[in-house]
N, C-alpha and C positions, 0 to 999 in steps of 0.2 A: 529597553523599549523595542527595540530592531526583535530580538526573540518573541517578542509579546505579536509583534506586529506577522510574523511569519506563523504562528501559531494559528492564530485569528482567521488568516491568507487560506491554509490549507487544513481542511480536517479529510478523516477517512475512517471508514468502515471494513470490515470481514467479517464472513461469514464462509462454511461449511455443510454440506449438505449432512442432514441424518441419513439420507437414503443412504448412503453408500459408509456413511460412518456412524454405526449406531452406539459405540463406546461412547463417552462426552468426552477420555482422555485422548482421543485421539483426534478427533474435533479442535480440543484447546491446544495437543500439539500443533498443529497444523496453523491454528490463529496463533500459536505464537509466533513461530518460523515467519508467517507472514508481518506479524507486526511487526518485527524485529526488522528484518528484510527493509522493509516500510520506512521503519526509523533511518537507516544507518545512509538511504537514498535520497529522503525526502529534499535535501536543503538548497539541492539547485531549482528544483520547480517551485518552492518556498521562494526564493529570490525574485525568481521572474516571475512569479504573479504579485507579490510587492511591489517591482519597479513597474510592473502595469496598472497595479493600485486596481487589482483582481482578486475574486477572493470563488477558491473550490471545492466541493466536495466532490472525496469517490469513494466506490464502493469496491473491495474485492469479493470476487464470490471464488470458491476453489470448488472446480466441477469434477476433478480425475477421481477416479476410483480406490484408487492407491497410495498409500502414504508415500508423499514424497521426499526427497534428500535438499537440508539447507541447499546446494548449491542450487538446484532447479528454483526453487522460490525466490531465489534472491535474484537471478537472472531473468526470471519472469516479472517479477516485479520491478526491476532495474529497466527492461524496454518499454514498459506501460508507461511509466513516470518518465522514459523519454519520448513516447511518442505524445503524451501529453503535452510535457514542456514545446517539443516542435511545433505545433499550434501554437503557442502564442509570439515568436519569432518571425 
């Protein structure tokens, strides 16, 4: 129920520009890395929007020009979700 209930808590999006990626494989690389990222961070702001009985959507958009390397997305994605979580603290 606790997993149901963090699920519910926090959804999220990604997206990729065509301008600058007009391959679609390189596009879905990119949404992957990000989702992934996403995943492996998600469950502390999952928590705290539970015990505030909050519920969020976000979106990423990836704007660089250039493919980037897992560690960059995960560290980018890793500060957003904690400056997120800071607000609600």
């Amino acid at each position: 129920m606790e997993m149901e209930n963090q699920d519910s808590a926090l959804k999220a999006g990604f997206t990729v520009s065509t301008r600058h990626f007009k391959q679609a494989v390189d596009r879905n690389r990119i949404k992957r890395l990000m989702r992934e990222s996403y995943r492996l961070q998600k469950n502390n702001l999952a928590n705290e929007l539970v015990m505030h009985n909050k519920k969020l959507a976000v979106f990423f958009i990836y704007t660089a020009a250039e493919l980037p390397k897992y560690n960059e997305v995960y560290e980018k994605i890793g500060s957003a979700l904690e400056r997120i979580e800071k607000s609600f603290v």
